[in-house]
C-alpha positions in Angstrom: -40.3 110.9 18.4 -40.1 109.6 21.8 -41.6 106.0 22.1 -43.1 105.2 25.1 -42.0 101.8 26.6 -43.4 99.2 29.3 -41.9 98.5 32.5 -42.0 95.1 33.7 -41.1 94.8 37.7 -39.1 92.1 38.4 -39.5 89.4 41.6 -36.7 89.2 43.6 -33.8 86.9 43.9 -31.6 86.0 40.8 -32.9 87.2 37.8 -33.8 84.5 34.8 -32.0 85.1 31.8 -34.9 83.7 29.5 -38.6 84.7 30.5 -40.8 82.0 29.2 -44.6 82.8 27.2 -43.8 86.5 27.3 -43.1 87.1 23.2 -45.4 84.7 22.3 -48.2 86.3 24.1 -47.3 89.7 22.8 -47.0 88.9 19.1 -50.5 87.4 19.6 -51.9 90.8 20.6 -52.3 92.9 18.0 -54.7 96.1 17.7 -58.4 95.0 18.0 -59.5 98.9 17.7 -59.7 101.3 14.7 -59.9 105.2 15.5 -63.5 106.4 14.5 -63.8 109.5 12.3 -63.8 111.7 14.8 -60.0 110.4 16.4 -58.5 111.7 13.2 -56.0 114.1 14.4 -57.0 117.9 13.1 -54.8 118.8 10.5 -53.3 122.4 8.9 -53.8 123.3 5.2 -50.0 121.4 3.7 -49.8 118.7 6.3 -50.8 117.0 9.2 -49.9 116.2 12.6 -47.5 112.8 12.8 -49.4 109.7 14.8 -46.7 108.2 17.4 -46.9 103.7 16.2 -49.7 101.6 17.9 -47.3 99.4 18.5 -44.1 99.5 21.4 -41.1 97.7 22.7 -39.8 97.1 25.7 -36.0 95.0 26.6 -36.5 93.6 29.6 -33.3 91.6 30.0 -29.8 92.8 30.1 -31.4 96.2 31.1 -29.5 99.3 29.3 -26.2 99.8 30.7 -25.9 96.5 32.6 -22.6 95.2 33.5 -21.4 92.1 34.8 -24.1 90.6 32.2 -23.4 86.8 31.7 -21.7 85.7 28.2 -24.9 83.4 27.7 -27.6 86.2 28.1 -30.4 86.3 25.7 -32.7 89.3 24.4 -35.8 89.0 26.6 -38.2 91.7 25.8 -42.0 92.9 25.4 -43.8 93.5 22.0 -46.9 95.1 22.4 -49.8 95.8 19.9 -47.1 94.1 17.5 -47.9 92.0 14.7 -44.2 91.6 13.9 -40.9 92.2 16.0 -37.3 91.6 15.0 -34.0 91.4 17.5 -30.6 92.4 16.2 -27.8 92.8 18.5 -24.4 94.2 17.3 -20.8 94.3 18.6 -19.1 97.2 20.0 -17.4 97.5 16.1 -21.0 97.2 14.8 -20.9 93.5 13.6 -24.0 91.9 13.1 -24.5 88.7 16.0 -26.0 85.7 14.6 -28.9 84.2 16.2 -32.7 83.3 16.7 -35.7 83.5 18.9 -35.1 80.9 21.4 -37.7 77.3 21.1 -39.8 79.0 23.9 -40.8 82.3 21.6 -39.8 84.2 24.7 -36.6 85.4 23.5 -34.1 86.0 21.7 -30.7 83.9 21.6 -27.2 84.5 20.2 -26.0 81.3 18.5 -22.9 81.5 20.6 -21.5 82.9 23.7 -20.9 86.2 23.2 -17.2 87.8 24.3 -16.1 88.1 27.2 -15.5 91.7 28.6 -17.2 93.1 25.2 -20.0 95.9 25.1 -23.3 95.3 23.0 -26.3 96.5 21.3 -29.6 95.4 21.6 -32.4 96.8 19.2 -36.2 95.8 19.2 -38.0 96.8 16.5 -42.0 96.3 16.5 -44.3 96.8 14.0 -48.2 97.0 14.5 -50.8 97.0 11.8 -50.7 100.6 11.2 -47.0 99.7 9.3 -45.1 102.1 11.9 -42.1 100.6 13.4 -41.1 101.0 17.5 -37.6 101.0 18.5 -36.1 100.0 22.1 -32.6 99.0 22.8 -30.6 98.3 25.5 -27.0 98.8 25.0 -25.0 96.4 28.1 -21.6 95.3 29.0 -20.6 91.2 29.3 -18.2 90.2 32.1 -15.1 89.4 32.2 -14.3 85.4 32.1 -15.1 83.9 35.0 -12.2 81.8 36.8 -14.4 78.7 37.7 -16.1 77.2 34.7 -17.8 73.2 34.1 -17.0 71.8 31.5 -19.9 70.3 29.2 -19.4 66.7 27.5 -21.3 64.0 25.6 -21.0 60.4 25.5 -21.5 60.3 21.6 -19.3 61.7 18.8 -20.6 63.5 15.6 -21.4 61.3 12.7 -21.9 58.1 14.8 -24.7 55.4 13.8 -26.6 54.5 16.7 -29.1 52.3 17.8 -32.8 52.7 18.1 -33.0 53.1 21.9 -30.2 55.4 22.1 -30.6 57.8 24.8 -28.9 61.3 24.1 -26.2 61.9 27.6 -24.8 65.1 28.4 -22.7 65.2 31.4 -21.4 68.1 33.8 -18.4 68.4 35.4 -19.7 69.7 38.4 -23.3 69.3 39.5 -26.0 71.7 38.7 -28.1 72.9 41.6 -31.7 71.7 41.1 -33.1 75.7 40.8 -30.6 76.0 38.0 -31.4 73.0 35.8 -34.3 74.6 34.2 -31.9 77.8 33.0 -29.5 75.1 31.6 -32.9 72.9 30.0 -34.2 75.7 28.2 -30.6 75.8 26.3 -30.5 72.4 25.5 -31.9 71.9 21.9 -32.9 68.7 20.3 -33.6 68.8 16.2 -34.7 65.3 14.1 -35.9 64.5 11.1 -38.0 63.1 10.6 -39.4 65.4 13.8 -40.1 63.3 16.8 -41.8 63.8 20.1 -39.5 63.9 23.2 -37.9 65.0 26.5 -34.6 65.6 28.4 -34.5 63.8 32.3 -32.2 63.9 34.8 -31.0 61.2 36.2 -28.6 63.3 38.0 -27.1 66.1 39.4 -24.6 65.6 36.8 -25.9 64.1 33.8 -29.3 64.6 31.8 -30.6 62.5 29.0 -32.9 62.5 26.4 -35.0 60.1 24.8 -38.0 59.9 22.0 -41.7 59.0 23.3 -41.2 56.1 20.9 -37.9 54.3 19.6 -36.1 56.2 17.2 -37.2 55.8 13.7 -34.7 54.3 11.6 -32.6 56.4 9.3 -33.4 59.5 11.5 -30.6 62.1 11.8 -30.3 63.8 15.0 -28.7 67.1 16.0 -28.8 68.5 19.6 -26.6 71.4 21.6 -25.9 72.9 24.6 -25.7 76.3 25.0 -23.6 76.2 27.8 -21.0 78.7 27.1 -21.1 81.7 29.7 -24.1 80.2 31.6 -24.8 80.2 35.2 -24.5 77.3 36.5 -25.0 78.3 40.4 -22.3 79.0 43.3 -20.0 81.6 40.9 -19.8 78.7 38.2 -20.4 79.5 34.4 -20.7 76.9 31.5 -17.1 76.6 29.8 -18.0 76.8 26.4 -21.1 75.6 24.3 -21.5 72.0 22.6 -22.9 70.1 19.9 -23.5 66.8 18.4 -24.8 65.2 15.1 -25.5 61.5 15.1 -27.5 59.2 13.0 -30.1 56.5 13.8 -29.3 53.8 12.4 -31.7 50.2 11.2 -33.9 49.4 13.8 -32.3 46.0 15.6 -34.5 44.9 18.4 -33.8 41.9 20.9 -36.3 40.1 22.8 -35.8 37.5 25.3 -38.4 35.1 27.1 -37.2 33.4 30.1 -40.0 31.2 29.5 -39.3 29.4 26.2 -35.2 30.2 27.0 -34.9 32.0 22.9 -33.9 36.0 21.9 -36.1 36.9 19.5 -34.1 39.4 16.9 -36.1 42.2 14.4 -34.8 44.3 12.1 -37.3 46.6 10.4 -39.8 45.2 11.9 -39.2 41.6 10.9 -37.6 38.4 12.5 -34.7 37.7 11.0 -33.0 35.1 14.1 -33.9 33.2 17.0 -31.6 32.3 19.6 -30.9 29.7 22.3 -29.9 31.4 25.5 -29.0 30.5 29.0 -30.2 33.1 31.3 -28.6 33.5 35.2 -29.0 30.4 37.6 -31.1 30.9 40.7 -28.4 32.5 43.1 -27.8 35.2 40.0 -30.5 36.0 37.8 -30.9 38.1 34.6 -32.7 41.3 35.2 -35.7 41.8 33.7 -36.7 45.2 31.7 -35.6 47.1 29.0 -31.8 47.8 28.3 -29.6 49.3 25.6 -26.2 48.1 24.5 -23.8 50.4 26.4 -20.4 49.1 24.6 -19.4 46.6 22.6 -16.1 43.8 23.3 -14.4 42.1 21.0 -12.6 40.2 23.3 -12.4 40.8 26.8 -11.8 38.9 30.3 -14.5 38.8 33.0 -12.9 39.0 36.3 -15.2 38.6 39.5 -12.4 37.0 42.0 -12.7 40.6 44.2 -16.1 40.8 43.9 -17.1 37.4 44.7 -14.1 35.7 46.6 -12.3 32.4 45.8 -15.0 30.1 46.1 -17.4 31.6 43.9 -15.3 34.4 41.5 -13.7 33.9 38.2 -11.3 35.0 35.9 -12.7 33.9 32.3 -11.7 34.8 28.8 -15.2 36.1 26.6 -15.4 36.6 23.0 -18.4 39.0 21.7 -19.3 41.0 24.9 -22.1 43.5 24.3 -22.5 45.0 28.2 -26.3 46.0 29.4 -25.7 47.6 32.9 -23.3 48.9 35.0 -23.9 45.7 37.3 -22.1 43.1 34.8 -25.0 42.0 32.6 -23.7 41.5 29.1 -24.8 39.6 26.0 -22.1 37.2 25.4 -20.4 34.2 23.4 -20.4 31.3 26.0 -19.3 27.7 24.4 -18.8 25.9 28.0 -22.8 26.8 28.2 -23.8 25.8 24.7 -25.0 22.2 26.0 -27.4 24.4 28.4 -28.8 27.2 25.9 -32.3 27.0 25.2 -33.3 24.5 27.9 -31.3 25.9 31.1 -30.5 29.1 32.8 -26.6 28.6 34.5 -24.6 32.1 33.8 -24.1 34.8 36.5 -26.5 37.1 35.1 -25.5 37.2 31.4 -27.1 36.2 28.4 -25.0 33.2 27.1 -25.2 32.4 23.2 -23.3 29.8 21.2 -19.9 31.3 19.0 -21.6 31.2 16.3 -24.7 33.5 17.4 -22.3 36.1 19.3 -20.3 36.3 16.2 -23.6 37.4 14.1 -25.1 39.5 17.2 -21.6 41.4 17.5 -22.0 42.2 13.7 -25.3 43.1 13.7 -26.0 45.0 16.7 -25.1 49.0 17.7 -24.5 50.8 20.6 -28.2 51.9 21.6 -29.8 48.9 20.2 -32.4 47.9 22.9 -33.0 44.2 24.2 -35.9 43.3 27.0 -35.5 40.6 29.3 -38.8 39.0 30.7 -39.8 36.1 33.3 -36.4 36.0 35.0 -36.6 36.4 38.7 -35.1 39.6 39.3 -36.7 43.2 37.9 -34.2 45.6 36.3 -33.2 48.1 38.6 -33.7 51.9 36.8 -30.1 53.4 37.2 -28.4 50.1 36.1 -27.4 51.0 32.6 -29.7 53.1 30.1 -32.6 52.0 31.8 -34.9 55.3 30.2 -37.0 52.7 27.8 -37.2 50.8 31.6 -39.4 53.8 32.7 -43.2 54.7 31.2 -43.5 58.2 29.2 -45.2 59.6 32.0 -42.4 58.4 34.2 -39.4 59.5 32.2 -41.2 63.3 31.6 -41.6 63.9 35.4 -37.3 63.9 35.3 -37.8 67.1 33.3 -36.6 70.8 35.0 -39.3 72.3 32.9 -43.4 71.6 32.3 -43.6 69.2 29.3 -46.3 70.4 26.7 -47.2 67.7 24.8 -48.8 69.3 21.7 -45.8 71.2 21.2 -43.6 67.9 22.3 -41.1 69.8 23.6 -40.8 71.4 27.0 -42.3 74.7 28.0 -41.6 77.4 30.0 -43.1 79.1 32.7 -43.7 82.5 32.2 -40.8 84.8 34.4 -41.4 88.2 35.0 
């Protein structure tokens, strides 16, 4: 029985390893038409003629026999009249490969990178509502490992406990061209329960980040991955191998600070459970204003500006409790020449200055990720400056996406590829 298959023509240029909208729409099609009496087929006395399947397959991507195919390729094929379609993709040895139709419903992925310089089998199987199942496969050849390869990292560790404003960054060793950032997006998978809506931007060439429409909620567990391993990443350069990350969010610590009335304002849960004096920046070096995260927490550490500012106005000055807030020096920190000052006048260089006693609680309350805004102060937080992604409105923070963001689906979509 020979199964008759569709052929998509391709546009030119490189060719897209994961078609978007293409499985979903064919699983959605399924046979509107029933054959009237007279479509029966004639039949002989003992038996009758054999019906080819309403339904039919077609592997679009890595066509049969292809070499040189990527080690990240996915299974990106056509299901038509199908009300059902599985993917199963086997090893030159016949081993079963593990893996799952990718988030857009366009394809299907392997959960890992598959060898390098190995052959492999791709079956489709559809099945329409007559019951009768059509075959296509597509039988292709990986490449061998590729010499230049980026390596893929993240600045959080598994089983961390994070604030409520953490943002989730990946970084790249090398910078991924901006017509390839949408390949690399669509294998970038974020999973959280309980589920919330959310987005990947990037602020870079090298470094993408994702954050929730909303803070975290507290006590949410987080998973996300890369699927890096074997993909192209543009000019020869190939993902070094594929990553993943479990964290936890941990009680929802929020800091609020009013130039006006000189007092943080700290939540937890919900509730206020401290306010405290604070001396904001002078004048000639005010606080930044805008939403922050705590980017790293310091026991005990020494703030030297003598380089930066000269003799005349640089210091060198020993600081208990330092919680920084961007990459420009703005830290929450224990300052006891200042504690004559907090809650009536603003005298640091740009930090918030608390007593000993209130950086000693703050240091043991707070995470990495927990978010503190600073209003009235003179100066507007520069995005960029720190984890400034709660600094930036939703609508904002989605337009740093490499694909169309769906919001009923709250994940990004892809465009359909033929």
């Amino acid at each position: 029985m020979r199964v008759v298959q569709d052929h998509l023509t391709g546009r030119t240029g490189r060719r897209r390893v994961l078609a978007a909208g293409v499985l979903a729409a064919a699983l959605a099609l399924t046979s509107a038409c029933t054959g009237s009496g007279g479509d029966k087929p004639s039949s002989w006395q003992g038996g009758g003629e054999q019906t080819a399947p309403k339904a039919s397959a077609t592997i679009t991507e890595p066509k049969a026999d292809a070499t040189d195919v990527p080690a990240s390729t996915g299974i990106v094929f056509t299901a038509k009249d199908a009300k059902d379609a599985t993917v199963a993709l086997t090893d030159a040895a016949g081993k079963a490969v593990e893996g799952k139709l990718a988030a857009d419903g366009a394809s299907w992925l392997p959960a890992g990178a598959l060898e390098y310089g190995e052959k492999y089998t791709a079956t489709v199987t559809a099945t329409g509502e007559d019951g009768k199942p059509a075959t296509a496969t597509s039988t292709f050849t990986v490449m061998a490992k590729p010499d230049k390869q980026v390596r893929v990292t993240s600045f959080l560790g598994d089983n961390q406990v994070v604030g409520v404003g953490m943002p989730l960054v990946v970084k790249f060793g090398r910078a991924v061209p901006e017509d390839y950032r949408d390949d690399v997006q669509r294998r970038m998978t974020v999973t959280s329960t309980p589920a919330q809506e959310g987005v990947w931007h990037w602020v870079s060439p090298t470094e993408v980040r994702y954050r929730p429409k909303e803070f975290w909620k507290s006590g949410t567990t987080v998973s996300y991955r890369v699927q890096a391993g074997g993909l192209p990443m543009g000019d020869g350069w190939y993902g070094r191998a594929d990553l993943s990350v479990d964290v936890k969010i941990g009680p929802s610590v929020v800091m609020q600070v009013d130039n006006k009335t000189k007092r943080m304002t700290v939540t937890k849960d919900g509730k206020v459970v401290k306010t405290i004096p604070v001396s904001l920046g002078k004048k000639s070096t005010p606080s930044s204003s805008g939403t922050m995260v705590v980017i790293e927490k310091l026991r005990k550490t020494v703030f030297d500006t003598m380089e930066e500012l000269g003799p005349e106005e640089g210091y060198r000055t020993k600081i208990d409790y330092a919680q920084r807030l961007t990459w420009g020096g703005e830290f929450i920190h224990a300052a006891p020449w200042s504690e004559g000052q907090q809650g009536t006048t603003n005298v640091s260089h740009g930090c918030v200055n608390v007593s000993m006693k209130d950086g000693a609680w703050l240091f043991a309350n707070t995470k990495i990720g927990d978010p503190i805004t600073v209003k009235g102060t003179e100066r507007k937080l520069q995005n960029g400056n720190g984890w400034t992604d709660w600094n930036m409105s939703w609508d904002q923070y989605v337009k740093g996406s490499a694909l169309p963001y769906d919001p009923d689906a709250g994940e990004p979509s892809a465009e359909p590829t033929p």
